[in-house]
N, C-alpha and C positions, 0 to 999 in steps of 0.2 A: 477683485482679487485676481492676482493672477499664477494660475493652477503651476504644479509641474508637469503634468500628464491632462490629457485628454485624449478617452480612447472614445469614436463617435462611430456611430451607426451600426454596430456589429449587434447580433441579436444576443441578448444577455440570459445564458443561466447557468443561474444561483439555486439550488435544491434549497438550501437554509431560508431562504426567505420564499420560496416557491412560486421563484420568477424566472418567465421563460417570455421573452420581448425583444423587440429594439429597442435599446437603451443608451446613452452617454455616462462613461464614467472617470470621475474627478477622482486626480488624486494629489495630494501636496501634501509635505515632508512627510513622503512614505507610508502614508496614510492614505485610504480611499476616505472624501470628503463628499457634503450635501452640493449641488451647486446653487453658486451666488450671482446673479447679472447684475455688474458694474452700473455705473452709473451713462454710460452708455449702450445698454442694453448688450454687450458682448460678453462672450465669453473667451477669455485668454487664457494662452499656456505656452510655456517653454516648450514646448513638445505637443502637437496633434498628431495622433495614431489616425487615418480612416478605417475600418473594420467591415467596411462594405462586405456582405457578401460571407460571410465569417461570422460562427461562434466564440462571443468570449466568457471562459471558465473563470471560476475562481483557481487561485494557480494548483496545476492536481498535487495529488500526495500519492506518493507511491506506497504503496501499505505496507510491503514483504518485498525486500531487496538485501542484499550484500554488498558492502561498500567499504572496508577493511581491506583497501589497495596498500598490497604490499606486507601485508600480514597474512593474508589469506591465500590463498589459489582459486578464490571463487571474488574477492572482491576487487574493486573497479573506483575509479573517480567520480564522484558523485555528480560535478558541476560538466565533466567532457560529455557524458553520458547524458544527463537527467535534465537539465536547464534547455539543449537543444531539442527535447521531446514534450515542453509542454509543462516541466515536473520542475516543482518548486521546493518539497519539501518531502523529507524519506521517513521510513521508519526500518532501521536494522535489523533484521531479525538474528539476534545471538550468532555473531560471528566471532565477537570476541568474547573471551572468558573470563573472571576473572586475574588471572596472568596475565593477561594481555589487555586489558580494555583501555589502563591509562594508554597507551601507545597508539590506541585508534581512536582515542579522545583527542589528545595531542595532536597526529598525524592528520589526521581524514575530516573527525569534526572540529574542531576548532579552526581548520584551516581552508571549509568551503564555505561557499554562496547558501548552498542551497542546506533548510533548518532540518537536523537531523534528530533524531531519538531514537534510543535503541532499546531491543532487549538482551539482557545478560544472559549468555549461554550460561547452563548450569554445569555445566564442563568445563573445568578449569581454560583446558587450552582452547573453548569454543572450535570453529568449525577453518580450521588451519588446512586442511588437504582432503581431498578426495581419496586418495590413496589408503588410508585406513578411517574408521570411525570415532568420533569420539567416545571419551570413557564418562559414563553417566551414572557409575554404579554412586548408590547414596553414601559410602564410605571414604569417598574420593571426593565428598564436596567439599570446596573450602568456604565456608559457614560464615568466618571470622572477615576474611578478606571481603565477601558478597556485600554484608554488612556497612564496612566500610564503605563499599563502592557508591553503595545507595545511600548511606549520608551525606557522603563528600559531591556527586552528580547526583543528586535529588531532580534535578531540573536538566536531566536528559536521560536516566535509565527510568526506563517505563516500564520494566516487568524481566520476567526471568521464561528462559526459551530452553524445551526440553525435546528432544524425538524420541518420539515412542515408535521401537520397528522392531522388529526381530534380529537383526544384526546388533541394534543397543541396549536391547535391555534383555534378552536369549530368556533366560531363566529367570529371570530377576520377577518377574510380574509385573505387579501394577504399583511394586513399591518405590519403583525411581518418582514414579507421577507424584503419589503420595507423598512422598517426603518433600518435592518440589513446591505442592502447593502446603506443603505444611510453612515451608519456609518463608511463600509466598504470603501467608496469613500474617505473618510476623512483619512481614513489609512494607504489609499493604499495597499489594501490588497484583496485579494481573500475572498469569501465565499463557504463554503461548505453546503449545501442544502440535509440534510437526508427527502426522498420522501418515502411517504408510507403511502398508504390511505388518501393522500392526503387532504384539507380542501376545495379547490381552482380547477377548472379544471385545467387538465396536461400544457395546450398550455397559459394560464396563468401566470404560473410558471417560464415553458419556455421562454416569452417574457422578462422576468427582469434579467435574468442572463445574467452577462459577459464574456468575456474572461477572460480565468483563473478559471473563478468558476466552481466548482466540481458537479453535479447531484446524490446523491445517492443512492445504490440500484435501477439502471435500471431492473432489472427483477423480484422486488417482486410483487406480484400478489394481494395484498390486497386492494380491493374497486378498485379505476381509478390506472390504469397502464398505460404503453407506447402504448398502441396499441387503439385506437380509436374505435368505435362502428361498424367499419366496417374491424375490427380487422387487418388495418393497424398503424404502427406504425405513429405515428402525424408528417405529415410537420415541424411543428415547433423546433422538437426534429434534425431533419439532420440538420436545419439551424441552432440551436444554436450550435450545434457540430461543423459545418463548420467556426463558429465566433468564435470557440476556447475554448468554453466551454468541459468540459471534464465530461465524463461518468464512472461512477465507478461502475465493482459491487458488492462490499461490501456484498458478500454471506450471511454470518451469518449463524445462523441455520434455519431457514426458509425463508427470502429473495431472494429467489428466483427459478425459477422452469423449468426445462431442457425441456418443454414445450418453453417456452418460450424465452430460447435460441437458440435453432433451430428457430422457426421463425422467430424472429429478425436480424440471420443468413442469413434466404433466403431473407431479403429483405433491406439484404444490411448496419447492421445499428450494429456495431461492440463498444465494449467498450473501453476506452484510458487506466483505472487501472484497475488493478486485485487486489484488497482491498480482504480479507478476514473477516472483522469485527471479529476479532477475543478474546472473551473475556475470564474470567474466567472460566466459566461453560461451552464454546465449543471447547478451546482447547483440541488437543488431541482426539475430539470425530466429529464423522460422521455427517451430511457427508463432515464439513471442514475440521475438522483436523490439516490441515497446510496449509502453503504458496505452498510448495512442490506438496501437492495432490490437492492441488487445481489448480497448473498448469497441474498437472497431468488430473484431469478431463476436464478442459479446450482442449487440446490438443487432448482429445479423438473425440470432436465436430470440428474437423479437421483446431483450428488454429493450426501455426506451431509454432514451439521449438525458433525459432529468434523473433515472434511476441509477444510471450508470456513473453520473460524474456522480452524485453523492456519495455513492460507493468509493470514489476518489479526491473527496472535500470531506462533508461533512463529517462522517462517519471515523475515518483515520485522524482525522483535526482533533476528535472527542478522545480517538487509544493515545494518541500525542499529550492529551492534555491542554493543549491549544486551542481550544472548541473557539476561545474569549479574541482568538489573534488571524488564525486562519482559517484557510476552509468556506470562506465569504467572499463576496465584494460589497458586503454591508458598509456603510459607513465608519471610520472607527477603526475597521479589522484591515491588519497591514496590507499593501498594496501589491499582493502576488496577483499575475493576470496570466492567462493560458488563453492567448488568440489562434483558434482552429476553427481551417478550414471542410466542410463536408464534401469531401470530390465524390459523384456520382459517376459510379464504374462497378463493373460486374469485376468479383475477386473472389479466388476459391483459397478456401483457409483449408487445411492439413493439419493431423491431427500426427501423433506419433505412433500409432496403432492403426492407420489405415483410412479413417475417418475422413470423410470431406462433409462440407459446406460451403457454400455460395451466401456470399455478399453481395450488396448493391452499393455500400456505402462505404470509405475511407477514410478517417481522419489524419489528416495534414497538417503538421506544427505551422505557423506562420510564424509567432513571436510570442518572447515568455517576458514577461517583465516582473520583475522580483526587488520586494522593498520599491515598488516606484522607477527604477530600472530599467531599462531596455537591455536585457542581455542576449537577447536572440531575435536572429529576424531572417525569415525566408529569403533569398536575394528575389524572387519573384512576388514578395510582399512588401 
């Protein structure tokens, strides 16, 4: 046989199969394959990658980004941005609204590389400017339209995406949440719950979500946070986690504070995604930057390199629905590859509240290869 792809010698992990090796991996039409030696005892391929020296990922997911370029004032090109960092495949988080989602379906997803899924803002006009908030109140939802949306793209809306803060929901309580996951039950679908500053005490909040539903920005600090008056994190946060709810945390540029991941740390209480919230105005700049340096800082607070990418494969591949396609380099599951290198170098990360940390480690994009593809490649790789 002879391969498309052969990526050789680079140390392989996969969290799905919980493999962490030097490995060789086959891929033809698009496909990661078993390998077969010819009848000459070789192995061939239109293409040998060497990986010397280099981790190869399954290709990452980015869990929590904005990508509604040109609709938004927070979203960005998915493939200029996210393919030269390693990142294969996104998930939206409600930037479009009902009103607008055919136009970032058209525009943004159908028309990149990298596999998108999104969730519906429950606001008509989703998340269009900074400059005011959206309207959340449950009187204003259009019900009819949503409906729609999730018949017609079954097979890219993943869920419906609400904020609960004091700026959106003032008075209103806990009934924008309510109605949201009422509607969600209807849908069968997941909700995503953006937390910050809450309206509603924490253990409130917590009580209404389900399995599946997403929490996020666990560690921003504005008004009520996860840690109760007695500056333990809330009961009710381990048991929604334990029923399956998932925590995200969707850094952003201020969302969160290295404070506050260390103690969360010592008591036990770990996130499921490593979301970046990554928009217009903070890609490229500190202290997210990317998917990359954010596992990089992540890894300095002593999770490991297997916990980390799962948090950026397997896990977001499962809120995707794509558990069956990506999020692998198993056999079978399509041929996204994320080749990084580990640069050993002392780096101080910054926090937006003051916070530092010291790094020892870097991760460096070499090359993303997507669907079997070579779309990226370090000029020094």
């Amino acid at each position: 046989m002879v391969y498309d792809l052969i990526v050789k010698n680079g140390i392989v992990v996969d969290p799905l199969r919980k493999i962490h090796k030097k490995q060789d991996i086959y891929v033809k039409n698009e496909m990661f394959v078993l390998p077969k030696i010819d009848g000459k005892g070789e192995m061939r391929a239109k293409k040998i990658i060497d990986a010397t020296g280099c981790y190869v990922f399954p290709g990452l997911i980015e869990g929590h980004t904005h990508l509604y370029e040109g609709g938004s004032e927070a979203g960005y090109s998915p493939d200029l941005m996210l393919l030269p960092n390693g990142v294969t495949s996104a998930i939206d988080q409600g930037t479009a609204g009902s009103a607008n989602f055919t136009s970032f379906y058209n525009q943004t997803i159908l028309q990149s590389k990298v596999d998108i899924k999104a969730f519906l803002n429950i606001s008509s006009t989703g998340i269009t400017t900074e400059k005011y908030i959206e309207n959340i109140d449950p009187s204003f939802y259009d019900r009819d339209t949503i409906r729609y949306l999730f018949r017609k793209h079954k097979d890219t809306l993943i869920g419906l995406k609400i904020r609960m803060e004091e700026a959106s929901c003032g008075e209103m309580g806990i009934t924008p949440l309510a109605k949201t996951i009422e509607l969600a039950e209807e849908l069968d679908c997941p909700v995503a719950v953006h937390v910050k500053n809450p309206n509603v005490p924490i253990p409130e909040i917590a009580s209404l979500l389900r399995k599946k539903d997403t929490w996020i920005h666990i560690y921003q600090q504005t008004g009520q946070t996860i840690f109760n008056q007695h500056n333990f994190i809330y009961p009710e946060l381990f048991e929604a986690q334990k029923r399956g709810v998932l925590f995200d945390v969707a850094s952003g540029r201020s969302a969160f504070s290295f404070k506050m991941i260390r103690e969360s740390m010592e008591q036990g209480f770990k996130p499921d995604l490593l979301g970046t919230d990554l928009v217009q105005f903070n890609y490229y700049e500190k202290p997210i930057f990317s998917l990359l340096y954010t596992i990089s800082l992540y890894k300095s607070f002593g999770f490991t390199i297997d916990e980390l990418i799962e948090k950026c494969t397997v896990l977001p591949a499962k809120l995707m629905k794509l558990d069956d396609k990506i999020g692998s380099l198993a056999p079978g599951f399509q041929a996204d590859i994320s080749i990084v290198k580990m640069k050993q170098t002392d780096i101080l990360f910054e926090d937006r509240h003051g916070g530092k940390q010291i790094g020892q480690e870097l991760l460096i994009p070499m090359a993303t290869i997507k669907a079997g593809r070579l779309l990226y490649q370090n000029i020094e790789f």
